[in-house]
C-alpha positions as CSV (number, residue, x, y, z in Angstrom):
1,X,0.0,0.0,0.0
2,X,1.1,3.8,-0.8
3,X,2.2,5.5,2.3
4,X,0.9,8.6,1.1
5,X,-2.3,7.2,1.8
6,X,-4.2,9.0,4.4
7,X,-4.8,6.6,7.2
8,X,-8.2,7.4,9.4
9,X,-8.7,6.9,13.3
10,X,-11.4,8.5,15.4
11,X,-9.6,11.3,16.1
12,X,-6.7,12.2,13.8
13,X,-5.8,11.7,10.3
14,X,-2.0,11.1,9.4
15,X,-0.1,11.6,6.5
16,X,2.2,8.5,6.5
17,X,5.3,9.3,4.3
18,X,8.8,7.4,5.5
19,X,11.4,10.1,6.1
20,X,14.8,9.8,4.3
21,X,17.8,8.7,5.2
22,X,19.7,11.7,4.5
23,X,20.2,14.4,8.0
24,X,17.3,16.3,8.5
25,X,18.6,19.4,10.6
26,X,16.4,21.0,12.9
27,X,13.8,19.1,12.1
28,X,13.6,15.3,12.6
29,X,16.8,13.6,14.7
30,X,18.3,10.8,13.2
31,X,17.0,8.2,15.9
32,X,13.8,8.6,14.6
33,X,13.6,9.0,11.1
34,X,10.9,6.2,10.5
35,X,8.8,8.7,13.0
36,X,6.2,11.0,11.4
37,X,6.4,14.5,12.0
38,X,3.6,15.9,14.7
39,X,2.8,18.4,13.0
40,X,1.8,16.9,9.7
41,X,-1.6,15.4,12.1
42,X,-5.3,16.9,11.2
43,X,-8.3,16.2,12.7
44,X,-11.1,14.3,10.9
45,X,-13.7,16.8,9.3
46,X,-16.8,17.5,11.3
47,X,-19.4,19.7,12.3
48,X,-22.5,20.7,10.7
49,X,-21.8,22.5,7.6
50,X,-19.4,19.9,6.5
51,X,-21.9,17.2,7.7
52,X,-24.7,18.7,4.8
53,X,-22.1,19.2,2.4
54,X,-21.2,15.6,2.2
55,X,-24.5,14.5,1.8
56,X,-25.4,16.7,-1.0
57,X,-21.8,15.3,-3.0
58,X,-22.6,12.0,-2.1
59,X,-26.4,11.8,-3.5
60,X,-25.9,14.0,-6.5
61,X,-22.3,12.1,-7.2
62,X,-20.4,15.7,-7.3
63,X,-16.9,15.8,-8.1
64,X,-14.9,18.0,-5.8
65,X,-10.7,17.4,-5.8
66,X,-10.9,18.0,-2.1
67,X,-11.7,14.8,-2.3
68,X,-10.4,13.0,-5.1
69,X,-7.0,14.6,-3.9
70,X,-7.7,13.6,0.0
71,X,-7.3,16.7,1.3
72,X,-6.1,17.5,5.1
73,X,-8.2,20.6,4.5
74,X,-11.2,19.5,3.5
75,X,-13.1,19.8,6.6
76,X,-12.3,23.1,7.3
77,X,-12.6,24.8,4.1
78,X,-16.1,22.7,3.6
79,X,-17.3,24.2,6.9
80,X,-16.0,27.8,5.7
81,X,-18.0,26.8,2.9
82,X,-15.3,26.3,0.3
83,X,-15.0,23.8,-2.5
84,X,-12.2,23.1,-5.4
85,X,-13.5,21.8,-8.4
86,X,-11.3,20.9,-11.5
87,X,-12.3,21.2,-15.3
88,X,-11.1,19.9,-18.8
89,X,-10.8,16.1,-17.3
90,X,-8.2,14.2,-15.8
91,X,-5.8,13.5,-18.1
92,X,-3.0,16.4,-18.1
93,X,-0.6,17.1,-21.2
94,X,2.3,17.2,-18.8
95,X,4.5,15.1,-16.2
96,X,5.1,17.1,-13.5
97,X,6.9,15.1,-11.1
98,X,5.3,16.5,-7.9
99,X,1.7,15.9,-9.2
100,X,-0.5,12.9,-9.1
101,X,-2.6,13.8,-12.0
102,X,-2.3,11.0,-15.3
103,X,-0.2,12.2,-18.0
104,X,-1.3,11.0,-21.4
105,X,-3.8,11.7,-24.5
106,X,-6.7,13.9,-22.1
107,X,-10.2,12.8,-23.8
108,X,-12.2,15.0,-25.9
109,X,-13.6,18.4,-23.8
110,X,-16.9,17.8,-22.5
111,X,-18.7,21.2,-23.4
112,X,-21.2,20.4,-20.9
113,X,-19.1,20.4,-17.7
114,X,-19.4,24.1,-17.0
115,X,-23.1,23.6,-16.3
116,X,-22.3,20.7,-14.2
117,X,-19.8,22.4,-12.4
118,X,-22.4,25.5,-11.9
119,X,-25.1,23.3,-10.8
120,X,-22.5,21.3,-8.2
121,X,-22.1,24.8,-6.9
122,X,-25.5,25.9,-6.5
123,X,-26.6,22.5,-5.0
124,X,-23.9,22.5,-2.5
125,X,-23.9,26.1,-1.7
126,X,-20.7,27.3,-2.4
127,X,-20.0,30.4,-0.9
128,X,-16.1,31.1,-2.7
129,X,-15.7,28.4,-5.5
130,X,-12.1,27.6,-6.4
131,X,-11.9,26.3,-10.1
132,X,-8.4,24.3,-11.4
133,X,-7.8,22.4,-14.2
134,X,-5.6,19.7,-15.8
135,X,-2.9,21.2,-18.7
136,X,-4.6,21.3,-22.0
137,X,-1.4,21.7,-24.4
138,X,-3.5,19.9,-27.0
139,X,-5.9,22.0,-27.6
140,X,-5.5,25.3,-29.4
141,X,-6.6,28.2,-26.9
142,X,-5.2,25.8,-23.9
143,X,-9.0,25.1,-22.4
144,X,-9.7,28.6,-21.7
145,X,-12.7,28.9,-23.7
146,X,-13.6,26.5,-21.3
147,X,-12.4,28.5,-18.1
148,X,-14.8,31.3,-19.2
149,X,-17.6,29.3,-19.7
150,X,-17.6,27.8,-16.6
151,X,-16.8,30.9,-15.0
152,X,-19.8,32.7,-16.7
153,X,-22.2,29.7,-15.8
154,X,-20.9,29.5,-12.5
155,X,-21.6,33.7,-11.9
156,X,-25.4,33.5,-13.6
157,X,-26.3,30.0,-11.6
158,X,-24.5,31.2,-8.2
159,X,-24.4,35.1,-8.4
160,X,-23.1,35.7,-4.6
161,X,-20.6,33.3,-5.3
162,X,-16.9,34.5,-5.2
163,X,-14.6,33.2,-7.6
164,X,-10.9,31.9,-7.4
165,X,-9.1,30.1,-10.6
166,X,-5.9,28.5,-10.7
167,X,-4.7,28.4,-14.2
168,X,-2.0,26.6,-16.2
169,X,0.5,28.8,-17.9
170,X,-1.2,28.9,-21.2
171,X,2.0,28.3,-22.4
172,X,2.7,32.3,-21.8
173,X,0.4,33.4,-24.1
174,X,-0.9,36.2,-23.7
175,X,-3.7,36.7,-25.4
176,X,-5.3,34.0,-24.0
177,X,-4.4,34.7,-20.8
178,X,-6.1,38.1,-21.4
179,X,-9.4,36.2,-22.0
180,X,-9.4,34.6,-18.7
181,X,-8.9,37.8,-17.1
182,X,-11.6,39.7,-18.7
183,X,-14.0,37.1,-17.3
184,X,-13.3,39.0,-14.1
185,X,-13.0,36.1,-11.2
186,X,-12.4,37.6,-7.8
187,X,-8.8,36.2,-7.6
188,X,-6.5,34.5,-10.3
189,X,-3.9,32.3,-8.8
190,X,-1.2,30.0,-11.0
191,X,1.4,28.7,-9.0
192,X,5.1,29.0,-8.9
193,X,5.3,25.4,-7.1
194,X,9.4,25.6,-6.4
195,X,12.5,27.8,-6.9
196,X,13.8,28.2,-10.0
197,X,17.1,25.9,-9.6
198,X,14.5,22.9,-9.4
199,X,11.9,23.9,-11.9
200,X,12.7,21.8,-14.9
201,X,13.0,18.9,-12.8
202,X,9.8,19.7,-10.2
203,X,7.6,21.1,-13.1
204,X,9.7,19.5,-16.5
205,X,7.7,21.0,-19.1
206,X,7.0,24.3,-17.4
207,X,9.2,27.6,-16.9
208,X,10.2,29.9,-14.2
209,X,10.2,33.2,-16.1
210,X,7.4,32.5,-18.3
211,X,5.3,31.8,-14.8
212,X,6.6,34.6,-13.5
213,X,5.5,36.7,-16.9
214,X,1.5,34.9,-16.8
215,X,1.4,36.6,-13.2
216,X,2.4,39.8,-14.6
217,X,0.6,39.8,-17.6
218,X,-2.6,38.7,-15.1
219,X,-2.4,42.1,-13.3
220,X,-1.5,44.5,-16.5
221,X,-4.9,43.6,-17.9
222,X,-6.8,44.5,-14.2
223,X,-6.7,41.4,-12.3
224,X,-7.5,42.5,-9.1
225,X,-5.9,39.9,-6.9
226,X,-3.5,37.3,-7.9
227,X,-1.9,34.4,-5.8
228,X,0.8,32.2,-6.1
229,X,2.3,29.0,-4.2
230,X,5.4,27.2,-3.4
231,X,6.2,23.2,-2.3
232,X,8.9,22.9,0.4
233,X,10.7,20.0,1.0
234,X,11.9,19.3,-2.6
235,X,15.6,20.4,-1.5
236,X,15.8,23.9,-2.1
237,X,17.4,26.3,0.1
238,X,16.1,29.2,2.1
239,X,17.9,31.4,-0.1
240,X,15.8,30.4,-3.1
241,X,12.8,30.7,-1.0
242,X,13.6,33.8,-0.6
243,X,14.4,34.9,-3.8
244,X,11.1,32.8,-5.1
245,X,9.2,35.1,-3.2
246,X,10.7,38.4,-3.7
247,X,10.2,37.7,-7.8
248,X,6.6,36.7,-6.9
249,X,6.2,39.9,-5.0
250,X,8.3,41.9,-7.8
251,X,5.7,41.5,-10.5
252,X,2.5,42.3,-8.3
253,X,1.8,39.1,-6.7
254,X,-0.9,39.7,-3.7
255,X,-0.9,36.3,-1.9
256,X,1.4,33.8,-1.4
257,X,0.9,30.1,0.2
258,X,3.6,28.1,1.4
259,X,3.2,24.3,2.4
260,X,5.1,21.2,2.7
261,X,5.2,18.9,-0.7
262,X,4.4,15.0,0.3
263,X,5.4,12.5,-1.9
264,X,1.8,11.5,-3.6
265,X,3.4,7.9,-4.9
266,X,7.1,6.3,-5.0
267,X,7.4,7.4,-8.8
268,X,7.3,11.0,-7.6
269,X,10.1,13.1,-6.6
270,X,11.0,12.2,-2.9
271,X,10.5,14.6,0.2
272,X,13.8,15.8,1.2
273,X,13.1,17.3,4.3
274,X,10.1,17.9,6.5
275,X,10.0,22.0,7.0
276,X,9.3,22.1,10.9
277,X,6.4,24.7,11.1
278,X,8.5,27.6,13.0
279,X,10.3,27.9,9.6
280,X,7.2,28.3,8.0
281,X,6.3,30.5,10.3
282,X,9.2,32.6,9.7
283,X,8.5,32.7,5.8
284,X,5.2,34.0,7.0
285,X,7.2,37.0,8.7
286,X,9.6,37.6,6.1
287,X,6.6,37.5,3.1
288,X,4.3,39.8,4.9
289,X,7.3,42.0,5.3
290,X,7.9,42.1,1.5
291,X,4.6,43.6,0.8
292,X,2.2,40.5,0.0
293,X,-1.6,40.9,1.3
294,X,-1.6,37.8,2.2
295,X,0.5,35.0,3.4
296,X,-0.6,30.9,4.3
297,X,2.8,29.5,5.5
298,X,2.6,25.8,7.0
299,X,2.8,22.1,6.7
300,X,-0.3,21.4,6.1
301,X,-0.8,24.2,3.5
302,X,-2.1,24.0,0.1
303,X,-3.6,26.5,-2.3
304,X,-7.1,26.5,-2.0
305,X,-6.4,27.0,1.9
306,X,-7.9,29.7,3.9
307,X,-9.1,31.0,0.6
308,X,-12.4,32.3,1.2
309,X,-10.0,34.9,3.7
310,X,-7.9,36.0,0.7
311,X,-10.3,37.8,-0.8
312,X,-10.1,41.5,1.5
């Protein structure tokens, strides 16, 4: 069995991952390497909100990648009435070797999935909807006719709704990163995901500077708020943090979310090194200092977290 799995008891869940060999630092002594970190421990979801939520996925068979993906979050961005949903199928166009998403030939796009995607968010309530996708490098415009037609059914099915997408690169262009904009959603986010020393290797068919020039280009045609994210734990050094989020912050970038990677299967790129949570909170400091809006900085992190708050 994977030991990325998440394993259930009554009270916790806990994200099995075996820690390498290699010294860990500050963070996990030798002696007990085969230990898993306390802080990398959640609490099943509960409470009411969540409660109704499930029920409503489970008898209209909803797809939601907070739970395809087992997120730690779930529970509490469900009760803060938050949902992630993911559009142009499940086949991606690239290998990135953090991601757990299939790599191959993605099936033909199924026109009608905006409306289902709408509907899923008017039948569970969604209060800020957070909209992803797989890379479409097969198709001409990159999926984002797509994007804004799930977008646009989304706002007339769900008018209160708030809006978050995180987009794919579009392969830097910008004219069609222009079209997503236009659409208006409350925040764009695309994510950096590591420093740029570890880039063609974390995300092989991606590129620093050309993520670096979609969040630009985002904000030169009037996006609002945009939002970015970073993986720790893939061997890069605090430095490169640092300079990561400096470049993030030197081309507009409002909010920033920093969490731990875990190793989703034992083709993926190993963890190096569990970040102990003061060192995320120190990120916090430093990014908060830098200018950012907005800054997520823990284990347990991903990008969808807290997002209902990163809308000020």
């Amino acid at each position: 069995m994977d030991k990325s799995i998440i394993h259930k008891s009554k009270k916790w869940t806990k994200i099995n991952i075996d820690l390498p060999r290699k010294d860990l630092s500050n963070t996990v002594s030798k002696s007990k390497k085969n230990k898993k970190p306390d802080w990398l421990r959640v609490k099943l979801p509960s409470g009411k909100e969540f409660t109704n939520l499930r029920k409503i996925v489970d008898k209209h068979q909803l797809h939601t990648i907070c739970e395809s993906g087992n997120c730690p979050n779930m529970g509490e961005c469900w009760g803060a009435g938050t949902a992630t949903f993911m559009i142009l199928g499940n086949i991606c166009t690239r290998s990135c070797g953090f991601c757990a998403v299939a790599t191959g030939k993605p099936k033909v796009v199924d026109w009608s999935e905006a409306e289902k995607v709408a509907r899923s968010v008017q039948l569970m309530n969604v209060k800020h909807c957070v909209i992803t996708s797989v890379d479409r490098d097969d198709l001409r415009d990159g999926g984002v006719s797509m994007w804004v037609s799930t977008i646009n059914a989304v706002r007339r099915l769900s008018p209160q709704t708030t809006l978050e997408t995180l987009i794919p690169d579009f392969k830097g262009d910008s004219n069609l990163i222009k079209k997503l904009a236009i659409s208006k959603p409350e925040i764009v986010s695309h994510n950096m995901e590591t420093v740029e020393r570890l880039t063609p290797k974390v995300r092989i068919q991606a590129k620093y500077k050309r993520s670096l020039y979609v969040l630009e280009c985002l904000k030169s045609f009037g996006v609002l708020r945009t939002k970015s994210g970073i993986m720790l734990g893939l061997s890069e050094t605090k430095k490169e943090v640092l300079r990561t989020m400096q470049d993030l912050r030197d081309v507009g970038v409002d909010i920033l979310t920093l969490g731990q990677y875990l190793q989703p299967t034992k083709k993926h790129l190993p963890v190096t090194r569990f970040i102990n949570p003061k060192e995320f909170d120190d990120y916090k400091k430093e990014g908060l200092e830098m200018g950012f809006k907005y800054v997520e900085s823990g284990p347990l992190v991903r990008s969808s977290y807290h997002a209902e708050k990163h809308l000020f």
